[in-house]
C-alpha positions as CSV (number, residue, x, y, z in Angstrom):
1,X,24.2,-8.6,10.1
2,X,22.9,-5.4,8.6
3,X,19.5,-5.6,6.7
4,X,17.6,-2.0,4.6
5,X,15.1,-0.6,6.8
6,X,11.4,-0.2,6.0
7,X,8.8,2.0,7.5
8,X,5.1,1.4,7.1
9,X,3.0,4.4,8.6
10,X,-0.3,2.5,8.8
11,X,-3.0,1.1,10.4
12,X,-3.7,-2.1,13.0
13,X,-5.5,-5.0,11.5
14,X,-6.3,-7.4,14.5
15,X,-7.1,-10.1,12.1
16,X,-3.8,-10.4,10.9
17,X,-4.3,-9.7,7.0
18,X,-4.0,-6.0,6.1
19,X,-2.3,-2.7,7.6
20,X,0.6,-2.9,10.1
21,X,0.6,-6.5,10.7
22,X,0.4,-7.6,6.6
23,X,3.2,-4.7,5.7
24,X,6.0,-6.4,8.7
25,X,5.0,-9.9,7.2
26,X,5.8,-9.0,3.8
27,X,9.6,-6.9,5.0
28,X,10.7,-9.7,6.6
29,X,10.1,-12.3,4.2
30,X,11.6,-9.8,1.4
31,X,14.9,-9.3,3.8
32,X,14.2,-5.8,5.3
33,X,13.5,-5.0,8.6
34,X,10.7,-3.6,9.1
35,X,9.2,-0.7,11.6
36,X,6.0,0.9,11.9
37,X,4.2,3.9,13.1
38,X,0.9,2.8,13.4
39,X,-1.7,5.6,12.6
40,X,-4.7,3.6,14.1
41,X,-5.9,0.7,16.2
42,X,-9.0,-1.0,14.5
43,X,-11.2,-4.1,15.5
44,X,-11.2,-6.1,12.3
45,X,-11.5,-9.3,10.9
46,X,-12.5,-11.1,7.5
47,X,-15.9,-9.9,7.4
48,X,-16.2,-6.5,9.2
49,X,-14.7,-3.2,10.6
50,X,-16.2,-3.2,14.0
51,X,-14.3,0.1,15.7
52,X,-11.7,2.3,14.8
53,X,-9.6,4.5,17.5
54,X,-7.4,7.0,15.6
55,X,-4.0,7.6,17.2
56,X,-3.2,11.2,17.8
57,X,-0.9,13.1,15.3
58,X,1.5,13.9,17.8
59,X,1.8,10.2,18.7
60,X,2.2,9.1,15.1
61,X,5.0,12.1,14.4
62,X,6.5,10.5,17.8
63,X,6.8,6.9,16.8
64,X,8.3,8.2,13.1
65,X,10.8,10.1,14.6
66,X,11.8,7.2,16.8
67,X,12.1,5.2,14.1
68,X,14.1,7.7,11.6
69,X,16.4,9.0,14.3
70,X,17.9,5.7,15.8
71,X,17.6,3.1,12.7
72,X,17.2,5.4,9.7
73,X,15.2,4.6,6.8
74,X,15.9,3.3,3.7
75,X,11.9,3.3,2.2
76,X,8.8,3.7,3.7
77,X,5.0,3.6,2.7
78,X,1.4,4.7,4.1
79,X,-1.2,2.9,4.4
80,X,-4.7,3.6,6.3
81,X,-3.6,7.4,7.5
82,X,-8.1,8.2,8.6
83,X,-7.4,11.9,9.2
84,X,-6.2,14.9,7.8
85,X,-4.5,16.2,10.6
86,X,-2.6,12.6,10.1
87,X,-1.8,12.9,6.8
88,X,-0.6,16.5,7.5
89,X,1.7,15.3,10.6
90,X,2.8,12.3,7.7
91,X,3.5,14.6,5.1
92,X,6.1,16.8,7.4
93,X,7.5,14.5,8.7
94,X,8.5,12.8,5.2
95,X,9.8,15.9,4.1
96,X,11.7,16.8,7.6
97,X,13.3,13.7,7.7
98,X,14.0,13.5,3.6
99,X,12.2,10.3,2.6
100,X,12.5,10.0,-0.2
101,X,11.7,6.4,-1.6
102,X,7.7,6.6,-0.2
103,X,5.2,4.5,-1.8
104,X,1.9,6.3,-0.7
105,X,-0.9,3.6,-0.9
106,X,-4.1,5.8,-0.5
107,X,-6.0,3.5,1.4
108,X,-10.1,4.6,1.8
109,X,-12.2,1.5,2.3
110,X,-11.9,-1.9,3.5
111,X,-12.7,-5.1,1.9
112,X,-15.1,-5.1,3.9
113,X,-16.7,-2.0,2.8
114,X,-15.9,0.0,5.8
115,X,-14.7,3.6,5.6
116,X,-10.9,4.0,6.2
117,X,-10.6,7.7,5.1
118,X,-12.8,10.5,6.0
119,X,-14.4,12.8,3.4
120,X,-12.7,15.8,4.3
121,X,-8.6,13.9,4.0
122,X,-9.3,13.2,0.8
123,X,-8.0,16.4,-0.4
124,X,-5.3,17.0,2.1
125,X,-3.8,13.2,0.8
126,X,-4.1,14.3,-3.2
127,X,-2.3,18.1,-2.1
128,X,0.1,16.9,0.6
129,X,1.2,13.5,0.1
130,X,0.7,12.2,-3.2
131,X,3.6,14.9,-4.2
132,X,5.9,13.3,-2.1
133,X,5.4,9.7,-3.4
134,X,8.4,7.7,-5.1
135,X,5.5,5.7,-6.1
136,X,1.5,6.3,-6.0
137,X,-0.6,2.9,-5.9
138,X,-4.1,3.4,-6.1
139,X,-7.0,0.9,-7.4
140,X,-9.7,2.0,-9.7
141,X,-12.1,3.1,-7.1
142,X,-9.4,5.4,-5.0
143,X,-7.9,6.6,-8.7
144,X,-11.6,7.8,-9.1
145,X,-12.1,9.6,-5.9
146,X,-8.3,11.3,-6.3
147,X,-9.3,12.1,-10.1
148,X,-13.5,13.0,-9.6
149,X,-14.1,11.0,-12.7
150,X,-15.5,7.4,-13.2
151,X,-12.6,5.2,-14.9
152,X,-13.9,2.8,-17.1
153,X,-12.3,1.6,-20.3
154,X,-8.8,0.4,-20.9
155,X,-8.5,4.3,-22.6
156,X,-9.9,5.9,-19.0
157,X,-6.9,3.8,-17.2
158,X,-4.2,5.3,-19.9
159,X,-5.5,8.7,-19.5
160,X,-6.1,8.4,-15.7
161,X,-2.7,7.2,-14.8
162,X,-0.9,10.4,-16.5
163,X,-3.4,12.1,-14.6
164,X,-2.4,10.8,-11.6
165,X,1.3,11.8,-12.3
166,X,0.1,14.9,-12.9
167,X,-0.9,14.9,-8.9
168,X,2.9,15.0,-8.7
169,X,4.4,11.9,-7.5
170,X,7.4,10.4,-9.3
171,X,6.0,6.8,-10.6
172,X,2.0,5.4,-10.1
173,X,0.8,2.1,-10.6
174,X,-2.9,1.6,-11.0
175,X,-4.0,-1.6,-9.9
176,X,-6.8,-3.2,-12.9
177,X,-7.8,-5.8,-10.0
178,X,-11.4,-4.2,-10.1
179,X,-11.8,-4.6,-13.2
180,X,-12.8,-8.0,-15.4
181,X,-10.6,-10.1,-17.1
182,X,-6.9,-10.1,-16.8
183,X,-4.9,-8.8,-13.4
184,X,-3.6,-5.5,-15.1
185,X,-1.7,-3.0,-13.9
186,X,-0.5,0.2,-15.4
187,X,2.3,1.8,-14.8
188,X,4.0,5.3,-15.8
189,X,6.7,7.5,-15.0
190,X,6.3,10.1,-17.3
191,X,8.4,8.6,-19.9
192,X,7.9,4.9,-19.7
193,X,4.2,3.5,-19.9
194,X,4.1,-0.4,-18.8
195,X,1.4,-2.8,-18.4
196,X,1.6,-5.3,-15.8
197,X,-0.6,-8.4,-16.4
198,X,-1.0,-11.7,-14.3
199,X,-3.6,-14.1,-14.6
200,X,-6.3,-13.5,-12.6
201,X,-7.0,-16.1,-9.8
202,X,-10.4,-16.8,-8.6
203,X,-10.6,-16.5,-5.0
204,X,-12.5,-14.4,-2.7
205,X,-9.4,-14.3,-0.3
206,X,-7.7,-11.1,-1.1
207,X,-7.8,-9.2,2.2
208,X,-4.6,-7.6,2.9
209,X,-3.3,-7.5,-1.3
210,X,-3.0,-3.9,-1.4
211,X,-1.2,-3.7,1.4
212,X,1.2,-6.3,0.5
213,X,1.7,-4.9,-2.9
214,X,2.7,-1.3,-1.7
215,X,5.0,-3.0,0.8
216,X,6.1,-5.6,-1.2
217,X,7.4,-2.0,-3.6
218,X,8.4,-0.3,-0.4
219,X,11.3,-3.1,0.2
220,X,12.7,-3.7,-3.0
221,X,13.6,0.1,-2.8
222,X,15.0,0.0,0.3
223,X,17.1,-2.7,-0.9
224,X,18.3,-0.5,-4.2
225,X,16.0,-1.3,-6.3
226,X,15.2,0.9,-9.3
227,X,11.5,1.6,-9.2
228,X,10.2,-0.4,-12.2
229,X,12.2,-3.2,-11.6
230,X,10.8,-2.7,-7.8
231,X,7.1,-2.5,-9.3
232,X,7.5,-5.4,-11.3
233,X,9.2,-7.6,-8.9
234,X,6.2,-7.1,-6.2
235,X,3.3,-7.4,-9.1
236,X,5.0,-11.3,-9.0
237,X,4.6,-11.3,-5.4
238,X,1.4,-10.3,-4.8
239,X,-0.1,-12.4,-7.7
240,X,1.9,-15.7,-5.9
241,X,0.6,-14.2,-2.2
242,X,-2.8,-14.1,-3.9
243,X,-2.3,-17.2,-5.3
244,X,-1.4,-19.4,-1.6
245,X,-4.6,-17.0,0.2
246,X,-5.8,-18.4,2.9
247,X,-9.2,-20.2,3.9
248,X,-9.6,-18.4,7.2
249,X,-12.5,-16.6,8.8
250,X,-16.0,-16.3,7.6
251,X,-15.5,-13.3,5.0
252,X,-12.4,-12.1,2.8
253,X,-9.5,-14.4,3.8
254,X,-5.8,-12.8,4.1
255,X,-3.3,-13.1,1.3
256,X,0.0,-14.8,2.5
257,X,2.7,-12.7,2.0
258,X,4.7,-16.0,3.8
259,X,3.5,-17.9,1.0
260,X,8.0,-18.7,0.4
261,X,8.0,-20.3,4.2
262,X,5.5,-22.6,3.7
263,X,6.9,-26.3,2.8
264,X,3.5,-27.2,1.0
265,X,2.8,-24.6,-1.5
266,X,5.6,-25.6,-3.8
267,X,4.0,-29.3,-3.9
């Protein structure tokens, strides 16, 4: 049996709900295999970031290659990349290695509050590997930092996302979940504009939905997906892993990308 091949180049979550550990999760329940390159090991849980130890950039250009060179890969996406030294080791090897279906998910802060991304990456991320993105996924708050600007109306998000493009990725989706009312997402291309809407579902549990998102995008192109239809089909799956969250911890609880797997949540 042959299955597509998804990369995440991201970080460790050892509660289980974002980074690494949420990405695999939501490949193998969308039918890729997935593989990781994991850019840094942090002590995490629902409620707090309690230590972050950044793997070297030679480490994380080690366990791509491994990866690329024996499997291949048909998609891959970042996640928490911390450094720009790492996003510049990223970066080359993406281009080396011709990857070209990358979903760049510029991760910054936690749910928790806690500082994924130092100040000085910022600008390596917008000038190295945003242009390199099949698809750019920001939220509000990350479109701001990327753009300098606050984003506030339903106009800002229009004008921001073509703004984003402009950063020179191929596709971006910005993600409305910060915002009030509806669940909605924008997305452009350049030539097709398309909001995304789903109801928005009160819960507190939404650790990890980023993540999931991006890698829920990540695996329908590496299953030959065209990128819309890609975007669109993960925007489902996030809202129904959002949906079946789970009650764990004492803080944000995970989404659950295995939502599919479990015999109760169709009941």
């Amino acid at each position: 049996m042959k299955l597509p091949v998804a990369l995440t180049i991201a970080g460790s979550d050892s509660g289980g709900g974002a980074g690494i550990q949420a990405d695999l999760k939501t490949f193998a329940v969308l039918g890729v295999h997935g593989t990781s390159a994991i850019t840094a090991v942090t002590a995490q849980n629902t409620v707090d970031v309690t230590d972050v130890v950044e793997m070297s950039a030679q480490s994380v250009r080690g366990q791509i290659d491994a990866v690329v060179l024996d499997l291949g890969v048909d998609a891959a996406k970042t996640g928490m990349l911390s450094s720009a030294e790492i996003i510049r080791t990223v970066a080359q090897a993406v281009r080396e290695h011709g990857i070209a279906k990358l979903v760049v998910d510029p991760v910054m802060v936690a749910k928790s509050g806690a500082k994924l991304l130092r100040d000085d990456a910022v600008d390596v991320l917008r000038k190295r590997l945003v242009p390199l993105a099949a698809v750019l996924t920001p939220n509000l708050p990350e479109a701001e930092v990327l753009l300098g600007r606050a984003i506030s109306s339903l106009d800002d998000r229009h004008a921001a996302v073509r703004d984003l493009l402009a950063l020179g990725a191929r596709a971006v989706v910005l993600k409305g979940g910060h915002a009030e009312g509806d669940a909605l997402d924008i997305y452009w291309d350049g030539s097709e504009m398309v909001e995304l809407t789903a109801h928005r579902i009160e819960t507190r549990n939404t650790h990890g939905s980023g993540c999931v998102f991006s890698a829920a995008i990540a695996a329908g192109l590496a299953r030959g997906m065209e990128t819309l239809p890609a975007v669109s089909a993960a925007k489902r799956f996030i809202t129904d892993a959002i949906e079946h969250s789970l009650e764990l911890g004492h803080g944000h609880g995970p989404v659950n990308p295995a939502f599919s797997l479990d015999p109760e949540a169709g009941r």
